[in-house]
FIZASE-40269 format. One line per 3 residues: number of its first residue (from 1); their letters; for each residue x negated, y negated, z of N, C-alpha, C. Coordinates in Angstrom, 2 decimals. Layout:
REM FIZASE-40269
NUM	A	X:Y:Z:X:Y:Z:X:Y:Z; ...;
//
This chain:
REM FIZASE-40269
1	XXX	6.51:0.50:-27.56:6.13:1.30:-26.41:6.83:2.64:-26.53; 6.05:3.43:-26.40:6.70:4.60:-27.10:6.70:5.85:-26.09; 6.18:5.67:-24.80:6.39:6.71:-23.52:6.82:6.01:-22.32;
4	XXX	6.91:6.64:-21.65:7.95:6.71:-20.30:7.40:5.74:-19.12; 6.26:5.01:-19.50:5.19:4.35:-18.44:5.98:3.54:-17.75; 5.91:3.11:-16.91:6.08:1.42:-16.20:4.92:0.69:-16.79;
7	XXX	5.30:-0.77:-17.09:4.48:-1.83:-16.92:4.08:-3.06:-15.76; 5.07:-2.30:-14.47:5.30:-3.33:-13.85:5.24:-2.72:-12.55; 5.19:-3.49:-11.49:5.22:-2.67:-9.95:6.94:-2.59:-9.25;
10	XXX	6.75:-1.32:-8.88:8.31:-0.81:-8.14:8.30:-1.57:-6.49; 9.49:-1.06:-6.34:9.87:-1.69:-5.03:8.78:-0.55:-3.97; 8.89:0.53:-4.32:8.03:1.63:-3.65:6.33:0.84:-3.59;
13	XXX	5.80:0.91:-4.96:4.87:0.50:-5.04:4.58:-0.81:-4.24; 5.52:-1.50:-3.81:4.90:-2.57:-3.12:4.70:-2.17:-1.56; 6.05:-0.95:-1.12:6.08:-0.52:0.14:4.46:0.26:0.49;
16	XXX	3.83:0.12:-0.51:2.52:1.32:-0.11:1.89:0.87:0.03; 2.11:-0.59:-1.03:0.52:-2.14:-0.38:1.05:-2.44:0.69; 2.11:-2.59:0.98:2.47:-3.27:2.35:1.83:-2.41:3.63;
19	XXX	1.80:-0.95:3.59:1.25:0.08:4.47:-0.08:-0.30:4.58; -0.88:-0.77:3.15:-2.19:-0.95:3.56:-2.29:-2.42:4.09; -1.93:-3.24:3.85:-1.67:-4.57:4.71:-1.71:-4.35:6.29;
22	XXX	-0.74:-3.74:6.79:-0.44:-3.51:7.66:-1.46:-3.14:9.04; -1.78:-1.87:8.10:-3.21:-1.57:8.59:-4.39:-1.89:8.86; -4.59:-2.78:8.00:-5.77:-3.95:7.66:-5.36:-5.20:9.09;
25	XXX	-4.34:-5.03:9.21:-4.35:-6.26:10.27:-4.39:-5.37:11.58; -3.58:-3.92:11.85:-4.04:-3.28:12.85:-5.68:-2.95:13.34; -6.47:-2.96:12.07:-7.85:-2.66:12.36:-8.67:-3.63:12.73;
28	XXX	-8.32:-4.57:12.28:-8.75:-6.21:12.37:-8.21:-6.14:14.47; -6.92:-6.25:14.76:-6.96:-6.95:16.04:-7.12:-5.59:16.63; -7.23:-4.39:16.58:-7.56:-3.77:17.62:-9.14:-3.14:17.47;
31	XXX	-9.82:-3.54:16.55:-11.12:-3.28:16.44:-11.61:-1.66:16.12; -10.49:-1.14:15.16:-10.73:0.44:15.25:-10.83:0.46:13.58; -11.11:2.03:12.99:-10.18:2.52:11.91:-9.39:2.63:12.17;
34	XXX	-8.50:2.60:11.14:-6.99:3.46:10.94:-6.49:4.11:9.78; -6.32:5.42:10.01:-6.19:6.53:9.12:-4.80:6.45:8.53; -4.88:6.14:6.84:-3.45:5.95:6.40:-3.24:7.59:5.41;
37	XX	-2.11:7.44:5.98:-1.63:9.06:5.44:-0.46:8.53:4.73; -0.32:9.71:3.42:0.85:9.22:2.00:2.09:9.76:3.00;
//
C-alpha cells in the first residue's frame, strides 16, 4: 500500500452515520424531512 488512504472507518466517520441514523428516526416519528447539514 503505497499512499496515505484509510482502509477502514474512523471514529468521525461513524459520528456522521450516526447523524444520519438519527435523523432517519426523527423523520420516521415526527412525519417530516429533515435537513442534515455537515
Amino acid at each position: 500500500i503505497a499512499g496515505e488512504t484509510q482502509e477502514y472507518p474512523t471514529f468521525h466517520d461513524g459520528a456522521e452515520a450516526q447523524k444520519v441514523v438519527d435523523a432517519v428516526e426523527d423523520a420516521v416519528r415526527e412525519r417530516r424531512w429533515v435537513v442534515l447539514r455537515k
